[in-house]
N, C-alpha and C positions, 0 to 999 in steps of 0.2 A: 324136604322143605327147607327153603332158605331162611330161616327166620333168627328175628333175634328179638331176644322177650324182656324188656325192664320192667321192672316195681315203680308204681306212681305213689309215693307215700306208704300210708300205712295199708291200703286197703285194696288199690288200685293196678292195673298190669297193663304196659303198652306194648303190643306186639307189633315190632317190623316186619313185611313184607316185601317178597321180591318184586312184585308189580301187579296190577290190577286181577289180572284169573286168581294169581295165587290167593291175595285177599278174597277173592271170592270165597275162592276153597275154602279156608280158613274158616272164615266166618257161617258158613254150611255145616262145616264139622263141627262148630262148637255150638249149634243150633241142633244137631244130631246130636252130641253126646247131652245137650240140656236134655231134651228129649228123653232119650235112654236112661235118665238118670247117672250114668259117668262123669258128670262136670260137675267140680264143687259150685254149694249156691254160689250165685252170683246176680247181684241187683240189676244191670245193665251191660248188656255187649252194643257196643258203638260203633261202627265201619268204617274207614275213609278212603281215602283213592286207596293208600296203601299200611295202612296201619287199621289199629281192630284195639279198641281201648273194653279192657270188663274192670269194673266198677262194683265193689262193694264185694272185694270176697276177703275172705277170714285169713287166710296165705298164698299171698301174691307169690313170692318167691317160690312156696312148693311149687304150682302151677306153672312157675316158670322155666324150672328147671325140667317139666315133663312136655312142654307145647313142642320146643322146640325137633323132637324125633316123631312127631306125627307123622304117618304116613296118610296126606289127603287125598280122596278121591276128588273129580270133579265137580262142580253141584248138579244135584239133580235136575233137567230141563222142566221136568213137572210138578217141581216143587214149589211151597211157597201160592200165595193169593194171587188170582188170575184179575187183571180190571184191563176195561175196555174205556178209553178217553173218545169222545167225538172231535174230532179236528173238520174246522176249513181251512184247507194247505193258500191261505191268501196274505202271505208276510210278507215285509216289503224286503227282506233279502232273499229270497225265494228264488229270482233271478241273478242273483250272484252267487248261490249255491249252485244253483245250476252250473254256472259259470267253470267254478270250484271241481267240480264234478265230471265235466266233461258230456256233457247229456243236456236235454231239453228238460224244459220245467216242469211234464208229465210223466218224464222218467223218474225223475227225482222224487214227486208226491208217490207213482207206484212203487218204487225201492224202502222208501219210508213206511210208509203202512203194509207192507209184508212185510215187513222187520218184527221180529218177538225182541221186546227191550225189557231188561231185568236192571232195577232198585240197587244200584250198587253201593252208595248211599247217601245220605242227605245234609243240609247245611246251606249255608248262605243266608237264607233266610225260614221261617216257621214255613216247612209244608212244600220247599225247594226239594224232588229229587235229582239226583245225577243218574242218569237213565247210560246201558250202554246194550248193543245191539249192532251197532255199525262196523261194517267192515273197517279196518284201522288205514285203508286206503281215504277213506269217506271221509279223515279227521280234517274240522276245516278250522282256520283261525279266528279267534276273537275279533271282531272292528276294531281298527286302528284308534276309533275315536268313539267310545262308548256313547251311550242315548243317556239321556238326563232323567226321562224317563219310559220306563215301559210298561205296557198296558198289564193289569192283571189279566191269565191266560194265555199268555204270549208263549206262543212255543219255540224255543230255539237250540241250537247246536254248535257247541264252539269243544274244540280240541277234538274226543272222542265221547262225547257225551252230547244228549238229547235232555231236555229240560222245560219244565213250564213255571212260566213267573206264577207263584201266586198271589202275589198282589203289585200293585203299579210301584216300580222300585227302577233308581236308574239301573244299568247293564249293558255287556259290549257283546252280547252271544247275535249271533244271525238267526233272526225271525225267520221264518217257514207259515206259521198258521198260529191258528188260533184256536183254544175249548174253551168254553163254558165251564166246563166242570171245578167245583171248588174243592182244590187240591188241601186248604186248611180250616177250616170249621172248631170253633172251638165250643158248637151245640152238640156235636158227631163225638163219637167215643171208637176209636183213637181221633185224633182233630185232624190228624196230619192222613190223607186218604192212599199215598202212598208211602208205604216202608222200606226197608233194606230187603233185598230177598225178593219183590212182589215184579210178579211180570207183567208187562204192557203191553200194549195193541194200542196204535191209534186208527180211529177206525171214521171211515166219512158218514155224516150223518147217521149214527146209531147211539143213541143218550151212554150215559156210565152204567157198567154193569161191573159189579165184582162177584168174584167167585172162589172160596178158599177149599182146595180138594184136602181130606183128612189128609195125605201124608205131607203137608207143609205144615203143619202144624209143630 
């Protein structure tokens, strides 16, 4: 493992990453050893494209100085909460995805929804995940000239990441479609409906179903 591990203060540890799988890893093992009991307490593990922040443990430094000779496995594909989003694939970049892509606008919607997309993690806003799942040929660019605003629900895809607004907020990602589904709720415990770790399906016409199998836990 490539990593390089700093102390955030007195309490806190930010772990560098070599690029997006190995965070994943990362962040899987140290969800496995919470699990096992092997990882000192720790208040909070945080994920980001490429760093992994834990929050609230007694010695940062010991910790630091052991992350770095982990040996990671991969994550597990069936690990972690299963949720199913209902998507209508009718976004007005839909056809310049395509475009992008090299394929017609019903290859695109089939490629998308057979895709399993796993919670790599979240930001931008309450209830935003970064979803990835896409071949790294599929990455497409941001608009040149972001929307002032976008609808809550809005699904879209810029760089290697799949994403749904949830709530009307401006953004330059490429619309593809649309859910329903409220991604943050703050009547819902946890509010935010997906997490780091959680796999997705978007699926045509079938309401949100989630499903936590005991070993993601």
């Amino acid at each position: 493992m490539s990593a390089r591990a700093h102390p955030v203060g007195d309490r806190a540890l930010l772990v560098e990453l070599a690029d997006g799988d190995e965070t994943a890893a990362f962040h899987a093992e140290l969800l496995r050893r919470r699990e096992a009991g092997s990882l000192p307490e720790v208040r909070e593990i945080v994920p980001a494209a490429r760093t992994v922040l834990l929050d609230g443990l007694d010695d940062p430094a010991r910790l630091a100085a052991q992350v770095t000779d982990w040996v990671l496995a991969p994550p597990d594909a069936h690990a972690g909460a299963s949720v199913e989003l209902p998507i209508r694939y009718d976004g007005p970049d839909l056809a310049e995805v395509a475009a992008l892509w090299g394929m017609a606008e019903d290859e695109v919607v089939r490629m998308h929804s057979a895709a399993e997309f796993r919670v790599a993690f979240c930001g931008f806003a309450p209830g935003f995940a970064y979803l990835t799942g896409l071949a790294e040929r599929y990455a497409v660019p941001r608009r040149p000239t972001p929307r002032t605003s976008v609808p809550a629900g809005s699904v879209g895809l810029a760089g290697p990441y799949t994403g749904v607004y949830p709530r009307s907020s401006p953004g330059g990602w490429q619309l593809i479609g649309t859910t329903d589904a409220a991604l943050w709720d703050v009547r819902r415990e946890p509010a935010a409906l997906l997490a780091p770790g959680t796999r997705v399906r978007f699926v045509t016409g079938t309401p949100v179903t989630a499903e936590t199998p005991a070993a993601g836990r």
